[in-house]
C-alpha positions as MATLAB code, in Angstrom:
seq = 'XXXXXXXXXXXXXXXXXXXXXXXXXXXXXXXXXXXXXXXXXXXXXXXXXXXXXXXXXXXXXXXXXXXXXXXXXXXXXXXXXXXXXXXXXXXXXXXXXXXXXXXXXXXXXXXXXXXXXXXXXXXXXXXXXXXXXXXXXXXXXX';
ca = [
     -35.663  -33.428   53.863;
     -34.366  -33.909   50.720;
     -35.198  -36.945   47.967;
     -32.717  -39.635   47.359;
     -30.123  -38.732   45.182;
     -31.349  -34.598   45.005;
     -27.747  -33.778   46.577;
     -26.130  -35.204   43.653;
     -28.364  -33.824   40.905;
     -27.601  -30.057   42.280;
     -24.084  -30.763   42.763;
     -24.349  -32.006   39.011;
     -26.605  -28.675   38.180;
     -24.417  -26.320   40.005;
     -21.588  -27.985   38.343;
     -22.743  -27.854   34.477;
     -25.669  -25.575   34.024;
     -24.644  -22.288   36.237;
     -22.632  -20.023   35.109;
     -20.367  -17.894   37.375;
     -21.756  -14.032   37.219;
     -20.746  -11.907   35.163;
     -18.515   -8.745   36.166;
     -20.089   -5.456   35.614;
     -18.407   -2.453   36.038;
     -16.820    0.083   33.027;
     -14.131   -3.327   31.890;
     -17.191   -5.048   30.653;
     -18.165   -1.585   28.640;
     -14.984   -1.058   27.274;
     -14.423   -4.336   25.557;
     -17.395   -4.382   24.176;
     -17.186   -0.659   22.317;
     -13.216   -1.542   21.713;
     -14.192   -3.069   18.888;
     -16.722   -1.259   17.199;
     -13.678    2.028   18.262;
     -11.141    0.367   16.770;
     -13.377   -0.566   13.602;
     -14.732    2.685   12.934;
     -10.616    4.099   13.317;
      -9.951    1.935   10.668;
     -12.435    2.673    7.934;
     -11.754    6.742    8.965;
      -7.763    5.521    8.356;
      -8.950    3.931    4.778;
     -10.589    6.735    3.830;
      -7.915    9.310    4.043;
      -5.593    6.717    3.045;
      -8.101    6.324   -0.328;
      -8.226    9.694   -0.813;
      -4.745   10.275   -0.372;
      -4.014    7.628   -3.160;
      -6.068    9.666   -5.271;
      -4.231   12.952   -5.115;
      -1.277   10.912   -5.618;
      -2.270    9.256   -8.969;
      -3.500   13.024  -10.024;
      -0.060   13.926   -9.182;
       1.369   11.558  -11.038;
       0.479   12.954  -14.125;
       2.295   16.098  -13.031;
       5.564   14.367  -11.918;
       8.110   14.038  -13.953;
      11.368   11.920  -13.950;
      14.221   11.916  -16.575;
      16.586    8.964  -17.366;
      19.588    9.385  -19.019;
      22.184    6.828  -20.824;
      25.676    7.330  -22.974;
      26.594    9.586  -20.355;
      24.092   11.642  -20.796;
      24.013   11.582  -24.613;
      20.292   10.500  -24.599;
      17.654   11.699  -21.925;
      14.655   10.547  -21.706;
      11.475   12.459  -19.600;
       8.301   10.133  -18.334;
       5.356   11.425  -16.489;
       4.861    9.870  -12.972;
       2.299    6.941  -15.309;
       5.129    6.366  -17.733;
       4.021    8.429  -20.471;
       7.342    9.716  -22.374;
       7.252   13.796  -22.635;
      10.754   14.320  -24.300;
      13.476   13.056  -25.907;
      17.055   14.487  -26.342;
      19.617   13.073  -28.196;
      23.127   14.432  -28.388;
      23.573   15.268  -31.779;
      27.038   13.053  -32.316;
      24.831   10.454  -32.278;
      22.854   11.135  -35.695;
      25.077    9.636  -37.852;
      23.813    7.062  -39.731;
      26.790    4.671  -38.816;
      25.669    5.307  -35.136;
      22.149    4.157  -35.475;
      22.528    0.824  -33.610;
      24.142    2.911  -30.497;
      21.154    5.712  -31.082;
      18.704    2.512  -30.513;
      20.420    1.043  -27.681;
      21.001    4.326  -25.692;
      17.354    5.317  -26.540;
      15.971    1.657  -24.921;
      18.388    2.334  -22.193;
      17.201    5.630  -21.720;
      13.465    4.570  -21.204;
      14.502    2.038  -18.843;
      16.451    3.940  -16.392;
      13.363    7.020  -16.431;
      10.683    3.879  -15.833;
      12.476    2.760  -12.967;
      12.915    6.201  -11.645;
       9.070    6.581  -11.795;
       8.424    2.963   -9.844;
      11.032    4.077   -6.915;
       9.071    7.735   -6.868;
       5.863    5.731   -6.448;
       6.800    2.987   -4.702;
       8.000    5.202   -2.236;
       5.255    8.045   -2.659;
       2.755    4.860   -2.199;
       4.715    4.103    1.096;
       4.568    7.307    3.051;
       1.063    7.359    2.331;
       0.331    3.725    3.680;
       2.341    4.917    6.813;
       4.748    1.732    6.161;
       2.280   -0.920    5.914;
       3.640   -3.217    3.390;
       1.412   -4.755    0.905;
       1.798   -8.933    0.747;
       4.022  -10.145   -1.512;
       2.601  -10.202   -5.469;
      -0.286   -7.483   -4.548;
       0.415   -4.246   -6.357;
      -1.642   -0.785   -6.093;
      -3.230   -0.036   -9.747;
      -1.085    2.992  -10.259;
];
């Protein structure tokens, strides 16, 4: 027979300090290697991603974008990095009256190339993230 008060102190054992069993079977397996899968996927993904972003930045050296202002009276080219590789100028404008417009439609001329190159990479940068945006204020060194 059992003690005084031993019925309640199982009830109160079975009820705190047993845990119900635990499932076996291939479930149990599986989330446990998900995971670890799903980990390892990712750093494969940021590899090739990494050296993606690397044959992109050599490439960028290669690229090359033009920008053009005065209707085409100045053109500008930029490598893919911004570097400037040439610089026409429509020879009405080298006048020495016309110096301020030369100067304006130069500036504008750089501008409109530099912003060429940022949409190129920008969007260069994009099909190689696969359309993962980056958060807002976080910019690839490019």
């Amino acid at each position: 027979m059992l003690e005084p008060h031993a019925e309640e102190r199982l009830s109160r054992v079975s009820k705190y300090e047993v845990a119900p069993p635990l499932q076996s079977g291939k479930h149990e397996k599986q989330r446990k290697r998900e995971p670890m899968k799903n980990l390892g996927q990712m750093m494969k993904q940021a590899q090739e991603m990494q050296v993606k972003m690397q044959e992109m930045q050599a490439g960028l050296e290669r690229m090359e974008v033009g920008g053009a202002s005065g209707g085409g009276m100045v053109a500008v080219t930029m490598n893919g990095k911004g570097a400037a590789r040439s610089v026409e100028i429509d020879s009405s404008l080298l006048k020495a009256d016309e110096k301020d417009v030369l100067e304006d439609l130069l500036v504008a001329a750089f501008n409109d190339a530099r912003n060429k190159v940022d949409d190129q990479v920008k969007e260069k940068t994009a099909e190689i993230m696969g359309g993962l945006q980056l958060p807002p204020g976080i910019n690839l060194p490019i």
